[in-house]
C-alpha positions as CSV (number, residue, x, y, z in Angstrom):
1,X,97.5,112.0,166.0
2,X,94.8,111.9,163.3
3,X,93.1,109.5,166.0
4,X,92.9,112.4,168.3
5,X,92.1,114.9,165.9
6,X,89.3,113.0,164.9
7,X,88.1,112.6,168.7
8,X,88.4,116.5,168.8
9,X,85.9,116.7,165.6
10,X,83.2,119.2,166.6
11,X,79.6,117.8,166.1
12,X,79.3,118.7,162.5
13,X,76.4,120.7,162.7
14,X,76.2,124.1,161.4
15,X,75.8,126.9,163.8
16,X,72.3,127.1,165.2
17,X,70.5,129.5,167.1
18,X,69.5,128.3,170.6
19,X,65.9,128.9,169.9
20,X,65.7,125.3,168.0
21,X,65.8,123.8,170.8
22,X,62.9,120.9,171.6
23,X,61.3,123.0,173.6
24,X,60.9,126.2,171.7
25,X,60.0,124.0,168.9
26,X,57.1,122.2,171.0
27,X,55.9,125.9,171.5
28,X,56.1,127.1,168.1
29,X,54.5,124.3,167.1
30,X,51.5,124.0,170.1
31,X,51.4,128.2,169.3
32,X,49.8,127.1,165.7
33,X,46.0,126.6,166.3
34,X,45.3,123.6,163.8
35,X,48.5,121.5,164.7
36,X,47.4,122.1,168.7
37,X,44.1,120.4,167.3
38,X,46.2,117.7,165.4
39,X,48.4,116.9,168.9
40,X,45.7,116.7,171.0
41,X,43.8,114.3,168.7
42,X,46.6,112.4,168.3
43,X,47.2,112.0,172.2
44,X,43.0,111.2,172.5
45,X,43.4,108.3,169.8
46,X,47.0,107.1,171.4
47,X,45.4,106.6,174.6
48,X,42.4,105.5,173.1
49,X,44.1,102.6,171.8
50,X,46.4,101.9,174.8
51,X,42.6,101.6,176.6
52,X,41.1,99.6,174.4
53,X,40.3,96.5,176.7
54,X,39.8,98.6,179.4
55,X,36.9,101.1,177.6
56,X,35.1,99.0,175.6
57,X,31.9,97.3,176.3
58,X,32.7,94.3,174.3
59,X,35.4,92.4,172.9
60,X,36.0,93.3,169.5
61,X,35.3,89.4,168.0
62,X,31.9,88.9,170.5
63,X,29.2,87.9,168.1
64,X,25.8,88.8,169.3
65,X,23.3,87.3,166.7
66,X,20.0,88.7,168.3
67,X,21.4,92.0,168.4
68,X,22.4,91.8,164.5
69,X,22.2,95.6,162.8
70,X,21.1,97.5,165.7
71,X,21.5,101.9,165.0
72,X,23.3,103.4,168.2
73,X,22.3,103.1,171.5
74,X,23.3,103.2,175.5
75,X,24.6,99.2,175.1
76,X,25.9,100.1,172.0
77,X,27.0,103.7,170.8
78,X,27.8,103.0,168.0
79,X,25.3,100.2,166.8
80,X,26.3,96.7,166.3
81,X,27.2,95.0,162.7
82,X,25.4,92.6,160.3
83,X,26.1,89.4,163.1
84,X,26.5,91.7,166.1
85,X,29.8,92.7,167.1
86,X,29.9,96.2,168.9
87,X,30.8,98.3,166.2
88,X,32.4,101.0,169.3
89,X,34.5,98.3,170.2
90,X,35.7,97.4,166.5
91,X,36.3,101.1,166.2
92,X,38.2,101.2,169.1
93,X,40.2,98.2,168.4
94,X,40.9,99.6,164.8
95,X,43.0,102.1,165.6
96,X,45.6,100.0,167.2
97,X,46.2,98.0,164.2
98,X,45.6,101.5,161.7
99,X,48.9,103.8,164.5
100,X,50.8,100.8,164.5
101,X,50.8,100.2,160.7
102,X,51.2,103.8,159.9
103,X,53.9,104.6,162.3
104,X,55.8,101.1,161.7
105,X,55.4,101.5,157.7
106,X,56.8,104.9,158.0
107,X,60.3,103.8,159.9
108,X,61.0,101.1,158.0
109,X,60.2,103.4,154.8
110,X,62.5,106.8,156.2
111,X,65.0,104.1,157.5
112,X,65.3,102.3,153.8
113,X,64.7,106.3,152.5
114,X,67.5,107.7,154.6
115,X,70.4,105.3,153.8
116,X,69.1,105.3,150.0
117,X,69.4,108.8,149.9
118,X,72.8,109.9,151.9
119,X,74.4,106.7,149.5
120,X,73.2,108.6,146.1
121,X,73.8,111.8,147.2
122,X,77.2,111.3,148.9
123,X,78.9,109.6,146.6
124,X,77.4,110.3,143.2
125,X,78.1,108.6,140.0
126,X,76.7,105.6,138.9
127,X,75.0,104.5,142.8
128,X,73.2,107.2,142.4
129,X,71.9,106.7,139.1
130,X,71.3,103.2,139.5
131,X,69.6,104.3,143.3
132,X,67.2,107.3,141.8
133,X,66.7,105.3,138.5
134,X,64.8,102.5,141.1
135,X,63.0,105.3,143.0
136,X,61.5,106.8,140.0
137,X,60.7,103.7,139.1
138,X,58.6,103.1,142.0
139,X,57.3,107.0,141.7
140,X,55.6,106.3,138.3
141,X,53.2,103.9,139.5
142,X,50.4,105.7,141.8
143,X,50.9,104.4,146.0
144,X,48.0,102.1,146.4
145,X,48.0,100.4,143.1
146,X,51.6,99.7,143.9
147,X,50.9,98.5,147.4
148,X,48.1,96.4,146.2
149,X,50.6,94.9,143.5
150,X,53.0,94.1,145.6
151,X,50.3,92.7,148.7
152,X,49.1,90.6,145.8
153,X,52.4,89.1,145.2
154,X,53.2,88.8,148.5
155,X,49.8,87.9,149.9
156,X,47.1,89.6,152.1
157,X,48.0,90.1,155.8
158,X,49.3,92.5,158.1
159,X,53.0,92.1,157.9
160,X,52.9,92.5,154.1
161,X,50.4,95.5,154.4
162,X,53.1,97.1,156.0
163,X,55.6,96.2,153.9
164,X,53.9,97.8,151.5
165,X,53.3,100.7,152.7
166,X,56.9,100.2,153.6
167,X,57.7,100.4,149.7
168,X,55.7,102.7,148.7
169,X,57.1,105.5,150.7
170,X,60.6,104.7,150.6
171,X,61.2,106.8,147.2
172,X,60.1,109.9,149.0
173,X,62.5,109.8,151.8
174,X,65.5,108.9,149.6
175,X,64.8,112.4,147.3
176,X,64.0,113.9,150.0
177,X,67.5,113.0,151.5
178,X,69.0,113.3,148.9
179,X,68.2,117.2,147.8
180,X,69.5,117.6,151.4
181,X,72.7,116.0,151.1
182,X,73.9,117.2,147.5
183,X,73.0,120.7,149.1
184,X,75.0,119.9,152.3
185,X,78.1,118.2,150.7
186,X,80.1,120.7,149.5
187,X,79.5,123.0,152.4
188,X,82.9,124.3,153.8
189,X,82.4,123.3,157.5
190,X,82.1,119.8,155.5
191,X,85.7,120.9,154.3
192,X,87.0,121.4,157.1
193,X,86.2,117.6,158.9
194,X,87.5,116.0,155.8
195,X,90.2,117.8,156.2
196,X,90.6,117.3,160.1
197,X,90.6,113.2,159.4
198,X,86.9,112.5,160.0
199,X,85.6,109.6,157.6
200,X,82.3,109.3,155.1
201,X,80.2,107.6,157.6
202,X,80.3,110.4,160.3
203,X,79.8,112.9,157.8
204,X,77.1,111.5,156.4
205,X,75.6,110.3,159.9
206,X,76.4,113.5,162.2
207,X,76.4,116.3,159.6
208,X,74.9,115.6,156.8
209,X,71.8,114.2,158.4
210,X,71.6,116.1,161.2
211,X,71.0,118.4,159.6
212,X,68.4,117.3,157.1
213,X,66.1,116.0,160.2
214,X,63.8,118.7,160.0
215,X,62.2,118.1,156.5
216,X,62.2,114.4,157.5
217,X,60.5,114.6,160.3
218,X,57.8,116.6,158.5
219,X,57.6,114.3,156.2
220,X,57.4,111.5,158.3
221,X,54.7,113.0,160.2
222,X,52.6,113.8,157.1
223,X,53.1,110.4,156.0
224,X,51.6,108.3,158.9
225,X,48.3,110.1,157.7
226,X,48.5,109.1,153.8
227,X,50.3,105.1,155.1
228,X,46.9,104.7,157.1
229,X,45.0,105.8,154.2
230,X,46.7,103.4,151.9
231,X,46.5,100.3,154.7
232,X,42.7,101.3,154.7
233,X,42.2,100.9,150.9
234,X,43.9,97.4,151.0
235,X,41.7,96.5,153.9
236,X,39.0,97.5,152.0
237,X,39.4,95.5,149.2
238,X,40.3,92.5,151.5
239,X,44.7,93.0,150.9
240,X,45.5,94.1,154.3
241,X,44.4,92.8,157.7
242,X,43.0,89.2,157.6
243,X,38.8,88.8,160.0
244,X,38.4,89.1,162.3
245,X,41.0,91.6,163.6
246,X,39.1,94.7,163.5
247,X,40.4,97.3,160.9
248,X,38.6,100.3,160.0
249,X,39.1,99.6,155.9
250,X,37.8,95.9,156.2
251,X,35.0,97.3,158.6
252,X,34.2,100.0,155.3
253,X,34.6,97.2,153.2
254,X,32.1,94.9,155.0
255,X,29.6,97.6,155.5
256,X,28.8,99.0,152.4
257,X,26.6,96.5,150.9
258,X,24.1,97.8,154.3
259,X,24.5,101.4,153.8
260,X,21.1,101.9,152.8
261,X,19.6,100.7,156.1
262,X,22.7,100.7,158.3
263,X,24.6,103.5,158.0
264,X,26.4,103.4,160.9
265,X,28.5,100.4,159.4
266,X,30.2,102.7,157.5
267,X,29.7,106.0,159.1
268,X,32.2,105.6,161.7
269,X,34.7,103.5,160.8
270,X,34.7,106.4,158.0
271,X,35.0,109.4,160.4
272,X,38.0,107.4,162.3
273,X,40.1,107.7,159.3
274,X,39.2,111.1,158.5
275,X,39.9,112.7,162.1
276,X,43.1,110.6,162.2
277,X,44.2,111.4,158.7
278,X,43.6,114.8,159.7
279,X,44.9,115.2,162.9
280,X,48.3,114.0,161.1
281,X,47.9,116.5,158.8
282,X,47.7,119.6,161.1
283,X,50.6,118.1,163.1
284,X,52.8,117.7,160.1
285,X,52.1,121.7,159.1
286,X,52.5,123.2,161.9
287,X,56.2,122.0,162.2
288,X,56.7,122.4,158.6
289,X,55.5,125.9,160.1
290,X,57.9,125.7,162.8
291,X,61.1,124.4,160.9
292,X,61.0,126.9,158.2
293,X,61.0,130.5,159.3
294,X,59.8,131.9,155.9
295,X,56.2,130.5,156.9
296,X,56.1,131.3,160.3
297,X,54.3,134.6,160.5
């Protein structure tokens, strides 16, 4: 019997208009100027870096020495480095290794986040003391001194760039989470599937963070932005990815002993991070926009 009541559970999600569907959100979101800017620089850089091999004049580790520290040009847009790789192609190849660190740092950090936070908020008591007590922890030291500690310990390379990033941003999920789920809790429609025989895994899994997704996905979308940030400082001091994969904080890093003369070194390497940062940005407000009707004008 409480088998079949339990199979007979409703979804656990509070009533919700049929306007939040995906669809209506997509609109409300494209309908906001800046984050239609944000989406479609994010699809130009997405398929930028799927075409990579395909668009680029030159690999991104082809050395040519007579062409050292060449300014923009037809053969090279733009301009070559300080032992002649095609700084286009570096560019190019950059943002690969800057989308995949930013959105795989950003998982594993609202994965970590999300199970932190529906533990300490659920339950209470002394998991969540011991649970926020960590977090806070982590929250008094500022992110990319605490990603550089923890690359140092671990050692530079791409793995433990994200990891650290990983780290980092974990705290912000799990209060995020949490908020949501000591708000969500004691809610009566809660209540009422205790009461009907459902357990504290589906209420935490189908109710309580169903219905904490849309602050989570705006934060996850604001976060890719400040993870590729952070992954760029490390590279820039020499922490993150290892030469010669191309990565637009070592390519900062190595350029800025030439900006005198060869600006170009760091000039676009520079602007990469800044539109993607940026295109991030306006995506993440516009469905902060979208999600909460008070802003939406």
């Amino acid at each position: 019997m409480a088998r079949q009541l339990t199979s007979e559970l409703p979804s656990l999600r509070r009533p919700r208009d049929e306007s939040w569907g995906p669809l209506s959100l997509a609109r409300r979101v494209v309908r906001n100027r800046l984050a239609a800017v944000g989406v479609v620089i994010l699809m130009v850089l997405t398929v930028a870096a799927a075409a990579a091999p395909w668009i680029t004049p030159y690999a991104p580790e082809t050395q040519i020495p007579t062409a050292a520290l060449q300014g923009p040009s037809w053969d090279h847009p733009f301009g070559t480095d300080n032992i002649g790789r095609d700084i286009f192609s570096r560019v190019l190849y950059g943002t690969r290794v800057s989308l995949s660190v930013g959105l795989t740092s950003m998982i594993i950090a609202m994965v970590m986040g999300i199970t932190l936070g529906l533990v300490s908020g659920y339950y209470g008591g002394l998991p969540d003391t011991l649970i926020m007590r960590a977090m806070d922890a982590l929250l008094a030291f500022p992110a990319i001194l605490l990603a550089i500690f923890i690359v140092a310990v671990l050692g530079p390379s791409l793995v433990n760039a994200i990891l650290a990033v990983a780290i980092v941003y974990t705290p912000t999920f799990a209060r995020l989470v949490r908020a949501s789920t000591l708000s969500l809790r004691e809610q009566e429609f809660l209540e009422a599937a205790r009461s009907m025989g459902a357990g504290d895994m589906r209420i935490m899994l189908n109710a309580i963070l169903r219905n904490s997704l849309s602050p989570i996905i705006v934060q996850f979308s604001l976060g890719v932005g400040y993870a590729i940030l952070v992954e760029a400082g490390l590279s820039f001091l020499g922490l993150g990815v290892q030469p010669p994969t191309p990565a637009w904080g070592s390519m900062l890093g190595a350029g800025r002993n030439y900006m005198a003369f060869a600006p170009w070194l760091t000039a676009f390497p520079g602007l990469a991070i800044f539109v993607t940062v940026l295109g991030f940005n306006f995506v993440g407000d516009g469905l902060r926009e979208a999600f909460d009707p008070r802003m939406r004008r």
